[in-house]
C-alpha positions in Angstrom: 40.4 29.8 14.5 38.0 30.5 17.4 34.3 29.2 17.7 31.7 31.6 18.1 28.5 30.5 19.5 26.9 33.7 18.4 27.7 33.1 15.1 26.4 29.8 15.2 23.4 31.1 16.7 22.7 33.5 13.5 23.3 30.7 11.3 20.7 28.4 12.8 18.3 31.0 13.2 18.5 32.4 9.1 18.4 28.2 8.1 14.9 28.2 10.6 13.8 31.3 8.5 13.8 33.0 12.0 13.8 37.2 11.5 16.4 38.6 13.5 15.8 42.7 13.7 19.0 43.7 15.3 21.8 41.8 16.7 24.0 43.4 19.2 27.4 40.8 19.8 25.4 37.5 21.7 22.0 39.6 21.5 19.1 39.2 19.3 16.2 41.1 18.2 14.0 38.6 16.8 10.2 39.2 15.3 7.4 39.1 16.7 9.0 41.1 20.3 11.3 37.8 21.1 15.0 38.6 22.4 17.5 36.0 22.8 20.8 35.8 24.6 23.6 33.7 23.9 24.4 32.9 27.6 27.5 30.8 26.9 28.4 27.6 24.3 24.6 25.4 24.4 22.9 27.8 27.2 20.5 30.3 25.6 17.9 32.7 27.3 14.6 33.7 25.4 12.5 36.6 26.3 9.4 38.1 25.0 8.6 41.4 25.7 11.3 41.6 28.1 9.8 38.8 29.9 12.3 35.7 30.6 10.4 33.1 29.2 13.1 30.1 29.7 16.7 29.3 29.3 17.4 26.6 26.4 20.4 24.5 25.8 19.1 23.2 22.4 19.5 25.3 19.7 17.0 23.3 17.7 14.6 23.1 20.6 15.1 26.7 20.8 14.3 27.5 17.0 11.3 24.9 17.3 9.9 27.1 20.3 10.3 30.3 18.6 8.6 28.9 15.3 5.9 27.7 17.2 5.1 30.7 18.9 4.7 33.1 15.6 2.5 31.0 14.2 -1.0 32.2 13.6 -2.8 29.3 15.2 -0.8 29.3 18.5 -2.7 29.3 21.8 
């Protein structure tokens, strides 16, 4: 059996309630105009409106960014 990250990816995101529009292989559509790329096993990149906001290697730190930025209240 082989590991795919992307899978694993899709899986954390749906248990962090995370929308994903479209998924394309390692690429994500999220809400709120995020796009995320599974770069390789633990290295993830993040975009928002097409803008490379920061590569991640946490998948939890990752989720955590993303639920923090669609919050209402974010600055």
């Amino acid at each position: 059996m082989t590991y795919d990250e992307s899978d694993f990816v899709a899986y954390a995101l749906k248990q962090m309630e995370i929308t994903v529009i479209k998924r394309e292989g390692k690429y994500f559509d999220l809400e709120n105009g995020f796009s995320l790329e599974v770069e390789q096993r633990e290295l993830y990149k993040i975009s928002h409106d097409g803008l490379v906001i920061s590569p991640f290697d946490d998948i939890g730190k990752l989720c955590t960014f993303i639920k923090n930025a669609t919050r209402p209240d974010f600055q």
